[in-house]
C-alpha positions in Angstrom: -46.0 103.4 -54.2 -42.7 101.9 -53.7 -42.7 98.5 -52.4 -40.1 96.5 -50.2 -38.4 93.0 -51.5 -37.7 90.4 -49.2 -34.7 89.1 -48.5 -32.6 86.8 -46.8 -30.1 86.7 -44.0 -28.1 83.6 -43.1 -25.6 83.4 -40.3 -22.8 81.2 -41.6 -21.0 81.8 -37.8 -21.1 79.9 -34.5 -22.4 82.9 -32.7 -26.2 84.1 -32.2 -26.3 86.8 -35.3 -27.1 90.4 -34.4 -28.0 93.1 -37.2 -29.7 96.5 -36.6 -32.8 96.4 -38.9 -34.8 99.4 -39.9 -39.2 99.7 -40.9 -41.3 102.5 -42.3 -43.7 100.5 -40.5 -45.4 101.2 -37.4 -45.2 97.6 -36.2 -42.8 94.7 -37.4 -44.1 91.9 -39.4 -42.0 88.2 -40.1 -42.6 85.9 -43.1 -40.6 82.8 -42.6 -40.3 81.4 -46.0 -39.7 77.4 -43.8 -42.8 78.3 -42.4 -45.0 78.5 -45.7 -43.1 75.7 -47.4 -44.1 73.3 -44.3 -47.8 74.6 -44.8 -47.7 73.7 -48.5 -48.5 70.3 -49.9 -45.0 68.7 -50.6 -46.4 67.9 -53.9 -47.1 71.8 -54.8 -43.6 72.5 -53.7 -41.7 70.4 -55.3 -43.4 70.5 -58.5 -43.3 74.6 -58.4 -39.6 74.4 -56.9 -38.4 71.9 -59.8 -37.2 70.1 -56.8 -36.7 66.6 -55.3 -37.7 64.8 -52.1 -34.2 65.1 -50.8 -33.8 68.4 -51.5 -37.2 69.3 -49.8 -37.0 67.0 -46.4 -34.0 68.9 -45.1 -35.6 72.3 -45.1 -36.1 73.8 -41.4 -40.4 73.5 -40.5 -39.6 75.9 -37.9 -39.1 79.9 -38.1 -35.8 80.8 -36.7 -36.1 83.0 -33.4 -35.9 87.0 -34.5 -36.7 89.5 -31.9 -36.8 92.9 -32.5 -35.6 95.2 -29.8 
């Protein structure tokens, strides 16, 4: 079975972003990756990241708004 890799998507404009996105799935599924490093203990982050406080504090603890249409 082939599997899917994740990836990423950054709008580096001014303007709401809008992309056609397509699933074998039957229903549409979002990881935010903000999401689970908010979840995890700083501690486990940073230690697995090989980052620094600074680094970590500015990461987004909200999931950006994606709708699919």
């Amino acid at each position: 079975m082939q599997r899917s890799l994740l990836h990423q998507i950054e709008n580096t404009g001014d303007s709401d972003l809008v992309f056609p996105e397509m699933f074998k799935a039957d229903r549409f599924q979002d990881f935010s990756f903000s999401v689970w490093l908010a979840r995890t203990p700083p501690e486990l982050v940073m230690a697995y990241l090989h980052i620094d406080k600074a680094t970590l504090e500015p990461i987004p603890r909200e999931a950006p708004s994606i709708t699919p249409i």
